[in-house]
VODO-689883 format. One record per atom (N, C-alpha, C): x, y negated, z negated; atom name; residue number from 0. Coordinates in steps of 0.1 Angstrom, whole numbers. Example, Ala and Ser with C-alpha at 12.3 -4.5 7.8 and 13.67 -1.06 7.14 Angstrom:
<atoms>
<u 132; v 57; w -78; atom N; seq 0>
<u 123; v 45; w -78; atom CA; seq 0>
<u 132; v 33; w -78; atom C; seq 0>
<u 128; v 22; w -71; atom N; seq 1>
<u 137; v 11; w -71; atom CA; seq 1>
<u 129; v 0; w -79; atom C; seq 1>
</atoms>
This chain:
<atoms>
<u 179; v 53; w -48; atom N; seq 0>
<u 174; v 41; w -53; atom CA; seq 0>
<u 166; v 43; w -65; atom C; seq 0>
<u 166; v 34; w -72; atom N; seq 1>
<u 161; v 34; w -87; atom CA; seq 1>
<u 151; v 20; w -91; atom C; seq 1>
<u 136; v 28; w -86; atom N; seq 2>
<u 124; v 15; w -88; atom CA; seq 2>
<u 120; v 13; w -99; atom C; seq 2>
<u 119; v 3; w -106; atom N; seq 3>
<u 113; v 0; w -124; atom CA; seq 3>
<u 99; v 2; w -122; atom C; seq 3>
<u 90; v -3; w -111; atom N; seq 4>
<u 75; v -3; w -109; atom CA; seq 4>
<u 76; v 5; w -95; atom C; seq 4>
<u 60; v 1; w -93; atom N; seq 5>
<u 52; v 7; w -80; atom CA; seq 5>
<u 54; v -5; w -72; atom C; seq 5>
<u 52; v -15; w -78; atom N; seq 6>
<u 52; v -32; w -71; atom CA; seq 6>
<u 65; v -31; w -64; atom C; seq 6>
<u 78; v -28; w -71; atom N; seq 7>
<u 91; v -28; w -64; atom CA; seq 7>
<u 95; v -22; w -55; atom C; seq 7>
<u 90; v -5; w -55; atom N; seq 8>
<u 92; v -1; w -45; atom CA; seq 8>
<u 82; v -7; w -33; atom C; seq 8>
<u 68; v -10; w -38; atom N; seq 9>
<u 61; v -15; w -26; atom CA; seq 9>
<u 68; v -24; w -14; atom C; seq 9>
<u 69; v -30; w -26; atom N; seq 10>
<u 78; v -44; w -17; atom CA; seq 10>
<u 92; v -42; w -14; atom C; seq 10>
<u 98; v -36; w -17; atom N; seq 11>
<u 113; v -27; w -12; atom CA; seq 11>
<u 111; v -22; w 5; atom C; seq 11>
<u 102; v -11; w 5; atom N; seq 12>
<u 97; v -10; w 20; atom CA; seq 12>
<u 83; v -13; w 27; atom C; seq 12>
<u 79; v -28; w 22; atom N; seq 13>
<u 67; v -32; w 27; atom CA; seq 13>
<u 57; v -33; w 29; atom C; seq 13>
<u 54; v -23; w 22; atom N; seq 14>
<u 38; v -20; w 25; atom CA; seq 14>
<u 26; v -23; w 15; atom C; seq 14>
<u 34; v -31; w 10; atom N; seq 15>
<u 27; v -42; w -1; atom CA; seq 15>
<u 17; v -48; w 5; atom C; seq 15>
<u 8; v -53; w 2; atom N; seq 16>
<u -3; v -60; w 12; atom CA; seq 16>
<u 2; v -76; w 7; atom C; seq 16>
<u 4; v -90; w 12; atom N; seq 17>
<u 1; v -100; w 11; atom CA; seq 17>
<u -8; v -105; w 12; atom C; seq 17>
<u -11; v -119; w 6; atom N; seq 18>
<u -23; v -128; w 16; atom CA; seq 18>
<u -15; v -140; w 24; atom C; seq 18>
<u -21; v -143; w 37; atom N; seq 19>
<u -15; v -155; w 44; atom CA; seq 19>
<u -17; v -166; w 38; atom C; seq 19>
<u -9; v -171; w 37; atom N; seq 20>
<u -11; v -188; w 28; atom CA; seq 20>
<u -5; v -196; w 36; atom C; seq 20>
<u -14; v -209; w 33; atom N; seq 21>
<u -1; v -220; w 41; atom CA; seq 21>
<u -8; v -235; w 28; atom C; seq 21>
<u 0; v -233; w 20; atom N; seq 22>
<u -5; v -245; w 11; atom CA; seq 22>
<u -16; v -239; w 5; atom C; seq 22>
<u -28; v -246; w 1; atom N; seq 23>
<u -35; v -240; w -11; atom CA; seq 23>
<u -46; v -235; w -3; atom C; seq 23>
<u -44; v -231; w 9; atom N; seq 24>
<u -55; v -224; w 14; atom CA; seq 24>
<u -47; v -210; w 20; atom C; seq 24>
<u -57; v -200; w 20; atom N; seq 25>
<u -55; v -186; w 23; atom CA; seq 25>
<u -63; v -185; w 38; atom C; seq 25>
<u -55; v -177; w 46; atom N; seq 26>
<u -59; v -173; w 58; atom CA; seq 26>
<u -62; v -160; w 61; atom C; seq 26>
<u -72; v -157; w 61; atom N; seq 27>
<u -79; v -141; w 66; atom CA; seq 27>
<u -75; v -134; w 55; atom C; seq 27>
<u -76; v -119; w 54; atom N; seq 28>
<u -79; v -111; w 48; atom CA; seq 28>
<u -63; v -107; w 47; atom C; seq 28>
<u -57; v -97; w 30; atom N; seq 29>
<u -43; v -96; w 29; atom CA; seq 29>
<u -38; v -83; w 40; atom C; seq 29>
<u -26; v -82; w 43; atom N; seq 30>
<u -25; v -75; w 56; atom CA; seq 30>
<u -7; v -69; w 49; atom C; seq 30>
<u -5; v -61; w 56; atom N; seq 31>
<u 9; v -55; w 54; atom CA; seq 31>
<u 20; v -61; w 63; atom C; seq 31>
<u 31; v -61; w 63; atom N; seq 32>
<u 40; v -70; w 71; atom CA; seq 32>
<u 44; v -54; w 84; atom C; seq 32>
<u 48; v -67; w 92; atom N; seq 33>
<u 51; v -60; w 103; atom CA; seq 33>
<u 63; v -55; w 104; atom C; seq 33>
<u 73; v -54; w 91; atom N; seq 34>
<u 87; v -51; w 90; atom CA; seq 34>
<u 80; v -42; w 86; atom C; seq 34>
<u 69; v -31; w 77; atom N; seq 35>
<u 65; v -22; w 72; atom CA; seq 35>
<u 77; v -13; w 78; atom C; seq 35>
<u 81; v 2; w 64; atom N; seq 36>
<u 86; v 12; w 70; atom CA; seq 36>
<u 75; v 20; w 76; atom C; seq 36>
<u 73; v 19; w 82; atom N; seq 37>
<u 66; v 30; w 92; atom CA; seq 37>
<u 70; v 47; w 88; atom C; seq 37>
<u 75; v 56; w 85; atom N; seq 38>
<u 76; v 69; w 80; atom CA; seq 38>
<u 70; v 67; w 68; atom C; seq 38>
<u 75; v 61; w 57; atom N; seq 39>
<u 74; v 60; w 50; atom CA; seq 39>
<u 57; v 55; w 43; atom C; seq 39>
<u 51; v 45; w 48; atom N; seq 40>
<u 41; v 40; w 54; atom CA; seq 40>
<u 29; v 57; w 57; atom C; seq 40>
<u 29; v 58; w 64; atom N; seq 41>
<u 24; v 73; w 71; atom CA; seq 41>
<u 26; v 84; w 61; atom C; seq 41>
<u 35; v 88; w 53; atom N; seq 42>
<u 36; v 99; w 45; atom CA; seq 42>
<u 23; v 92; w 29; atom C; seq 42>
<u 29; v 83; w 27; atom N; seq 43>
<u 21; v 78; w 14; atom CA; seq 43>
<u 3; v 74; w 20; atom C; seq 43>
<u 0; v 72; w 31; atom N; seq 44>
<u -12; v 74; w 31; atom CA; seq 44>
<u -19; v 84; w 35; atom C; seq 44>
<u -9; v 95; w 44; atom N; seq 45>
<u -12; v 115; w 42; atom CA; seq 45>
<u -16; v 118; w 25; atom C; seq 45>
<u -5; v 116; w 18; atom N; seq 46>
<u -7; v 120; w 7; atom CA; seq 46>
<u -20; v 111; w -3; atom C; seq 46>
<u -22; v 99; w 0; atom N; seq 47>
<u -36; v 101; w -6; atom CA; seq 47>
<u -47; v 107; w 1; atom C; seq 47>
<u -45; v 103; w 10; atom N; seq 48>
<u -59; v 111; w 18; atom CA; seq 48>
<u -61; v 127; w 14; atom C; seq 48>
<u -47; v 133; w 15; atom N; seq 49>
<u -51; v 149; w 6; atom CA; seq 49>
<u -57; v 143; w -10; atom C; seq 49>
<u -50; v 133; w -13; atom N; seq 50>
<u -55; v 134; w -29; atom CA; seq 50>
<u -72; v 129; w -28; atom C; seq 50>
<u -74; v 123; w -18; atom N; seq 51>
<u -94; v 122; w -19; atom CA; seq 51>
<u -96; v 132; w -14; atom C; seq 51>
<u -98; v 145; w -6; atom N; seq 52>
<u -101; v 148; w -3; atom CA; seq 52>
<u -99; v 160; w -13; atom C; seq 52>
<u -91; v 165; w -20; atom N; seq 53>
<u -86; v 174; w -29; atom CA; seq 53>
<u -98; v 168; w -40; atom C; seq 53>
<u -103; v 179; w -49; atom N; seq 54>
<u -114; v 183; w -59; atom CA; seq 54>
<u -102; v 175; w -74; atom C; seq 54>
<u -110; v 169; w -78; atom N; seq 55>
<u -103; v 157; w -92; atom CA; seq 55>
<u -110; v 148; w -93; atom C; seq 55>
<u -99; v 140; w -101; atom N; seq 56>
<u -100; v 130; w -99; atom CA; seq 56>
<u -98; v 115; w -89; atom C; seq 56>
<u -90; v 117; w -86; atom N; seq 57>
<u -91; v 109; w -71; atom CA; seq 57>
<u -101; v 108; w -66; atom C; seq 57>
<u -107; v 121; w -63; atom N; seq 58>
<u -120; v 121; w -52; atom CA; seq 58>
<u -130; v 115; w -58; atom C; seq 58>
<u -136; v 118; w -72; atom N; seq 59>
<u -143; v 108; w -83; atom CA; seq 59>
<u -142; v 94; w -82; atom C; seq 59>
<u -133; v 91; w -84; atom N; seq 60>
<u -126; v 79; w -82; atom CA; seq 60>
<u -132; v 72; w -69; atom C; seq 60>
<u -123; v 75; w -57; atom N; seq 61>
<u -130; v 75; w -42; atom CA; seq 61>
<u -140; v 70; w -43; atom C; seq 61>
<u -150; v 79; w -47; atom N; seq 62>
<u -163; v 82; w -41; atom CA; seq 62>
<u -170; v 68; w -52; atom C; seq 62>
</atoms>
């Protein structure tokens, strides 16, 4: 597969965060969908967690 953005792929396997809407009001806090890929899901937030935890920028960032 061939993503133009981060947004595409986000939303390609889910793990995009939404907000609940119903009309012009918003319901609780934005949340991931429950179609989320799950592997997929799990490896990308391993991999930041090494990236905060790893000495850079990230962890600057983070912190």
């Amino acid at each position: 597969m061939d993503f133009s953005s981060s947004k595409s792929f986000a939303c390609y396997y889910y793990i995009a965060p939404f907000e609940h809407r119903a009309g012009s009001s918003v319901r609780g806090k934005s949340r991931v969908s429950h179609r989320a890929n799950k592997p997929m899901k799990k490896i990308l937030h391993l991999a930041a967690m090494a990236a905060v935890r790893a000495r850079g920028k990230f962890k600057i960032y983070f912190e």
